[in-house]
Backbone as JSON, one array per atom type, in Angstrom:
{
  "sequence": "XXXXXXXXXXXXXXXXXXXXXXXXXXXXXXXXXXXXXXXXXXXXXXXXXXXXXXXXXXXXXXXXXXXXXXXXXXXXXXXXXXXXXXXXXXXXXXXXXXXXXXXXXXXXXXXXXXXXXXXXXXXXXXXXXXXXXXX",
  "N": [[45.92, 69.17, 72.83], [43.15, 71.2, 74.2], [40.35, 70.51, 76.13], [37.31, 72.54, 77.41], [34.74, 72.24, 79.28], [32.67, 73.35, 80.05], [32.12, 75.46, 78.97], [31.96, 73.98, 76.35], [34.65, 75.27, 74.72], [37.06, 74.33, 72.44], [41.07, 74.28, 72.44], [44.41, 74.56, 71.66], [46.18, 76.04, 73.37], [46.44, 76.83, 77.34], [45.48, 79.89, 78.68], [47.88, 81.38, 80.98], [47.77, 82.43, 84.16], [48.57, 84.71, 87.02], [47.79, 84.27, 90.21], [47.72, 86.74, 92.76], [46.86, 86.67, 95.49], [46.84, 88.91, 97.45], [48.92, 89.46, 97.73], [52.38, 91.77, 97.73], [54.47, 91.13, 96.94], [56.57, 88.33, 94.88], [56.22, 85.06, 96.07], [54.02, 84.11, 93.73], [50.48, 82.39, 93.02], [50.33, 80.71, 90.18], [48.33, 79.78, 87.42], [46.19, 78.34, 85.01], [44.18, 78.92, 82.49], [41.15, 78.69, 81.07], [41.23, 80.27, 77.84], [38.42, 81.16, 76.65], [36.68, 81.17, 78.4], [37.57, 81.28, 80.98], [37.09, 79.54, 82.6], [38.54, 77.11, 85.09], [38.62, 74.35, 85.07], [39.19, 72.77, 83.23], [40.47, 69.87, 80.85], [42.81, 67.7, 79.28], [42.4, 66.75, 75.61], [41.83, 63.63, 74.63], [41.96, 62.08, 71.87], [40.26, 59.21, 70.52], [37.59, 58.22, 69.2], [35.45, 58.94, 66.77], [34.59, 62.21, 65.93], [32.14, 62.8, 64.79], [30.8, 60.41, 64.28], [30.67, 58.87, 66.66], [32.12, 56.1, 66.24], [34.86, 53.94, 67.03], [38.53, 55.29, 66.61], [40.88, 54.52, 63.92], [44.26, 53.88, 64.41], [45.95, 55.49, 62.56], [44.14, 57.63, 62.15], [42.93, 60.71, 62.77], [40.31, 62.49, 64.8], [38.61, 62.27, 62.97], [36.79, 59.28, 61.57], [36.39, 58.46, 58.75], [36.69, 60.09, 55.66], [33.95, 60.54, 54.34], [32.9, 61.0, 57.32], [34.35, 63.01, 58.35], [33.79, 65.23, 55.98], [31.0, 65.52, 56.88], [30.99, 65.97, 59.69], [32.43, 68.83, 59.74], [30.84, 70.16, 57.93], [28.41, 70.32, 59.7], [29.95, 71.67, 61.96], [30.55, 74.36, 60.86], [28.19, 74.86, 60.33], [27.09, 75.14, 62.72], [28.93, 77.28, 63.88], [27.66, 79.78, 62.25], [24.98, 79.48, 63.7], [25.52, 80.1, 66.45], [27.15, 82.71, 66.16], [24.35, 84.27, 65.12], [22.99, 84.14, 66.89], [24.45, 85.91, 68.54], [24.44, 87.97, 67.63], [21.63, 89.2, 67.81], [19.38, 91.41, 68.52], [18.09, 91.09, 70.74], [19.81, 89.75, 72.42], [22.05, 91.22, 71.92], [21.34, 93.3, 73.72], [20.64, 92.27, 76.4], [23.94, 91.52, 77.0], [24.58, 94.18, 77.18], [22.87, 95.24, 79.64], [24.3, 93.66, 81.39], [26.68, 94.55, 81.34], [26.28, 97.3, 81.92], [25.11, 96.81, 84.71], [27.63, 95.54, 85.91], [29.71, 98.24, 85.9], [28.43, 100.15, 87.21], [27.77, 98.85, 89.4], [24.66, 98.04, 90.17], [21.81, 96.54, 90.4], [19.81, 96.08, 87.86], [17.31, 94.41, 86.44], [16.39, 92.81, 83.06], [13.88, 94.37, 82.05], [13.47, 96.06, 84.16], [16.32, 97.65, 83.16], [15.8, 98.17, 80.09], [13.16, 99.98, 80.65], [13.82, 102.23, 82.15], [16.57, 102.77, 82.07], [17.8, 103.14, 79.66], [16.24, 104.75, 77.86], [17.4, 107.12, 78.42], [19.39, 106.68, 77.92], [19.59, 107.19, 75.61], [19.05, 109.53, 74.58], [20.04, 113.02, 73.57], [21.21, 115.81, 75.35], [19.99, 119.28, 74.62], [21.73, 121.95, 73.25], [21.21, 124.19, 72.48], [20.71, 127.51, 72.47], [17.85, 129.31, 74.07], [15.86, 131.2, 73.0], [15.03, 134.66, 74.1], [11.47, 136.18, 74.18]],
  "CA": [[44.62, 69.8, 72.68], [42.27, 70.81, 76.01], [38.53, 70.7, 76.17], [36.79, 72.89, 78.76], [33.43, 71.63, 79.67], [32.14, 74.81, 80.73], [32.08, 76.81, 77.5], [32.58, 73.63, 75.01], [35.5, 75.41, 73.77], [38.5, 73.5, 72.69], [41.95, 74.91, 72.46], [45.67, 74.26, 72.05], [47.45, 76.51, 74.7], [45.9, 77.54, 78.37], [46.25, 80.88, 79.77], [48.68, 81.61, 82.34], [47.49, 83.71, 85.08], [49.39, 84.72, 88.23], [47.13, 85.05, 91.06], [48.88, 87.32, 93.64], [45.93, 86.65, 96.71], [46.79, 90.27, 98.17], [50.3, 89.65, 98.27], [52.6, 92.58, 96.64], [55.58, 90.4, 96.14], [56.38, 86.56, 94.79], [56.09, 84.05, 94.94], [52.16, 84.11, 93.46], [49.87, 81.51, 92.19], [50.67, 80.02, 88.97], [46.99, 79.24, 87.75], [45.82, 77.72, 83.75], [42.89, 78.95, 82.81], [40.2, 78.53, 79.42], [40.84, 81.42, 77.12], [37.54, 81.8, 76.3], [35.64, 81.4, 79.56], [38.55, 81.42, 82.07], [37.2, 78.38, 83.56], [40.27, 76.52, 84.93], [37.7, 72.76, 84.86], [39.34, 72.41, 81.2], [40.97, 68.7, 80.62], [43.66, 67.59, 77.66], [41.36, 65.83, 75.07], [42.19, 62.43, 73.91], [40.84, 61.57, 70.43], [40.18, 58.08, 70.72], [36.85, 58.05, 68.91], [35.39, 60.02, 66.21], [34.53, 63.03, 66.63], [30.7, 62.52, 64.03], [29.93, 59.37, 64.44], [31.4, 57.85, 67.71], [32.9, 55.17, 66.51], [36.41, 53.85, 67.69], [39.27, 55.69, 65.43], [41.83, 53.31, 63.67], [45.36, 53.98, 64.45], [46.16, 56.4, 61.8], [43.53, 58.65, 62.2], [42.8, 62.06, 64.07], [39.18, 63.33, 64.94], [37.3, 61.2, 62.12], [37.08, 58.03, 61.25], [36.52, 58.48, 57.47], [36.39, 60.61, 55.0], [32.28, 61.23, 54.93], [32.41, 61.77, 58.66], [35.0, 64.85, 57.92], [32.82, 66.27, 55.95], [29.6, 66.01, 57.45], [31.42, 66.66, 60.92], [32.68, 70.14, 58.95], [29.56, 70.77, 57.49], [27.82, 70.31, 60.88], [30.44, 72.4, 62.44], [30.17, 75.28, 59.75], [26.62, 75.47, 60.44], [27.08, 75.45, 64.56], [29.33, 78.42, 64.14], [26.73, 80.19, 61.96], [24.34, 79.68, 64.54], [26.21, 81.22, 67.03], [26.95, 83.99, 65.12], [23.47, 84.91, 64.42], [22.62, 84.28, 68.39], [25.49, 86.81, 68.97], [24.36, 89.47, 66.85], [20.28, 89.34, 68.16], [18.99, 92.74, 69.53], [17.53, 90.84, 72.39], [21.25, 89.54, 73.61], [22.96, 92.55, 72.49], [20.45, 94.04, 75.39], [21.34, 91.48, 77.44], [24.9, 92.34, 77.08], [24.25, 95.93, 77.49], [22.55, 95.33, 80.51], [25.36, 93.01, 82.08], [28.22, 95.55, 81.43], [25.54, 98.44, 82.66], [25.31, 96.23, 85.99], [28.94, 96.17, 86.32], [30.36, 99.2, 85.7], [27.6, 100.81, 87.94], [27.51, 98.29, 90.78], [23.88, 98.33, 90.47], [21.61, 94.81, 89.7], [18.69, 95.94, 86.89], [16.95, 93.31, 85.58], [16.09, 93.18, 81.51], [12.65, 95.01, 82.05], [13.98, 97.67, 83.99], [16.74, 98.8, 82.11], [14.68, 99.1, 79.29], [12.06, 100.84, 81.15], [14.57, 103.15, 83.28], [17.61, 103.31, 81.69], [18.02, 103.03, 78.11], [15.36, 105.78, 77.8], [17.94, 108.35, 79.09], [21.31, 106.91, 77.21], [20.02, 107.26, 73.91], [18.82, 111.32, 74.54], [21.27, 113.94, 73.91], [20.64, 117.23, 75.96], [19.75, 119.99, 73.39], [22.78, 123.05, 73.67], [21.09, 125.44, 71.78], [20.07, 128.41, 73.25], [16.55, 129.8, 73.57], [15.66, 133.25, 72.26], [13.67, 135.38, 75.11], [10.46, 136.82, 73.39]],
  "C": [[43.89, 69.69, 74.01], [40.64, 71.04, 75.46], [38.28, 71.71, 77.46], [35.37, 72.64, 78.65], [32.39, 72.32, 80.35], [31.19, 75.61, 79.65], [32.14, 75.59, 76.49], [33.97, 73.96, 74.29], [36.8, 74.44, 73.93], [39.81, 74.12, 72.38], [43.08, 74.34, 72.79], [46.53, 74.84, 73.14], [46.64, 77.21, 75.92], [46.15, 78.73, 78.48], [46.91, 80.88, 80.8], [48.42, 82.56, 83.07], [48.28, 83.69, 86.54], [48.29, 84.87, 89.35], [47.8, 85.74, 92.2], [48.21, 86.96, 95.31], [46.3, 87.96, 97.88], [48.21, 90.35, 98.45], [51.08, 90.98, 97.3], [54.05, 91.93, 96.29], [55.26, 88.89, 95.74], [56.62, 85.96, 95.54], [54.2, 84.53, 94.52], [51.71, 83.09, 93.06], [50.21, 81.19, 90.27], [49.1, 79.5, 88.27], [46.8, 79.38, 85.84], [44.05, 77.92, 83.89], [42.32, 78.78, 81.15], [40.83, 80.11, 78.98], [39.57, 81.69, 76.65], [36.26, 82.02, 76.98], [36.34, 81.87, 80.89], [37.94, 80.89, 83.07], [38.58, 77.35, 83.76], [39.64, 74.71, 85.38], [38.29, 71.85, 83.48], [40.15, 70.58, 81.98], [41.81, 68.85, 78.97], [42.37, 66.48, 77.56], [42.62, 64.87, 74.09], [41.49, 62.1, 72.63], [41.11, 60.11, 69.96], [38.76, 57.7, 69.88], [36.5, 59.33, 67.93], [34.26, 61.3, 66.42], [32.66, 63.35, 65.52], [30.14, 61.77, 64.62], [29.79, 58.61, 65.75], [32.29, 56.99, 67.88], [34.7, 55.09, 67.09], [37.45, 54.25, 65.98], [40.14, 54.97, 65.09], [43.33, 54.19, 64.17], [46.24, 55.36, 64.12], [45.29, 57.09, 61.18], [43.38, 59.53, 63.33], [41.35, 62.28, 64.01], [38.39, 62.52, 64.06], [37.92, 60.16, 61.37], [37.2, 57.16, 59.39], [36.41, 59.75, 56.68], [35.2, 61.7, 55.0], [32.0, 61.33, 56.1], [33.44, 62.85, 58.69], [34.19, 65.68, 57.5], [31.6, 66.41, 56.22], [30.17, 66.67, 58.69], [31.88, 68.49, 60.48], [31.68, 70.83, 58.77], [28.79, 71.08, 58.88], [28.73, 71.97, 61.54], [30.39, 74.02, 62.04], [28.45, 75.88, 60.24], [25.81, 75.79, 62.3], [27.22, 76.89, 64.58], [28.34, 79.78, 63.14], [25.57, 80.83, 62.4], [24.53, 80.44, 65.6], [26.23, 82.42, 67.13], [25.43, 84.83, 64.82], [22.79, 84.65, 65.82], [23.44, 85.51, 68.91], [25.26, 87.92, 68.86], [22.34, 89.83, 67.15], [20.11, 90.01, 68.69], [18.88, 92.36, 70.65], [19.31, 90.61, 73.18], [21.95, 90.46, 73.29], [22.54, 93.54, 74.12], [21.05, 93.66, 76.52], [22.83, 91.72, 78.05], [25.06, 93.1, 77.74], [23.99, 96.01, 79.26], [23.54, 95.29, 81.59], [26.19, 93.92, 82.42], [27.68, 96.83, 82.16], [26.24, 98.04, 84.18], [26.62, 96.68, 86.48], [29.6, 97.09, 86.94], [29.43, 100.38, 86.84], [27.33, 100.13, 89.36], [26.12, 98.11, 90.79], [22.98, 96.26, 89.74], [19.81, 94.54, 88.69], [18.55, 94.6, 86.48], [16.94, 93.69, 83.97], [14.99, 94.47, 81.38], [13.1, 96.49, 82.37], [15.39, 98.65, 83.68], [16.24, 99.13, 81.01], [14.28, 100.22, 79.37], [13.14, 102.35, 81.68], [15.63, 103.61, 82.62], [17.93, 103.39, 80.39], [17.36, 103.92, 77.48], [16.33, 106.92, 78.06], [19.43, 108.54, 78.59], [21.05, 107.29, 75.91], [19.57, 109.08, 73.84], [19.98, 111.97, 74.6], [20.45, 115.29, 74.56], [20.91, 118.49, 74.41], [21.05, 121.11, 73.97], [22.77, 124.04, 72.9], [20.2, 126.19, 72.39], [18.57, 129.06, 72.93], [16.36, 130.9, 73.81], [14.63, 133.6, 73.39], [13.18, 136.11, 73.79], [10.01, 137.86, 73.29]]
}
């Protein structure tokens, strides 16, 4: 199991990425990266303690130390990804989003305000394509 410390996320298998650095043959970089940030900072996680309460785990346990720290740690967890979820789906960061991938794909570096103001005004119009009758 790896942790990345970037993103929180934890995960059983790295990505494998090749980096080529402008070359067009091999050899290339060999390079492990987060799947879900593609920070390559990640670490294997040791579970030496539990993963609720703190304490030290006995022997023949994984991640919690009893029982009632499973399921509160669950419950907790359950109600993280929830949160998430309902940060994910908020008009304001879909915008945000929006904006980001705008930036991108356009080279250009709007802030929040003025794509609003400037651009978002002009994606959601369709041009009319019906013809107008002389009088």
């Amino acid at each position: 199991m790896f942790y990345c410390p970037e993103c929180g996320y934890e995960f059983e298998k790295a990505v494998q990425v090749f980096e080529s650095h402008g070359l067009t043959t091999p050899p290339f970089e060999r390079v492990y990266r987060c799947p879900n940030c593609g920070g390559e900072s990640f670490h294997e996680k040791t579970d030496t303690h539990c993963r609720c309460c703190g304490g030290k785990l006995p022997k023949d346990r994984k991640d919690y130390c009893t029982e009632a720290c499973a399921n509160k740690g669950k419950r907790l967890w359950t109600m993280e990804l929830k949160r998430r979820k309902e940060e994910f789906s908020s008009p304001l960061n879909k915008i945000v989003r929006e904006v980001t991938a705008y930036n991108q794909l356009n080279g250009t570096n709007y802030s929040y305000g003025q794509y609003v103001a400037l651009i978002k005004p002009k994606k959601g119009k369709k041009k009319c394509i019906a013809k107008k009758r002389d009088s």
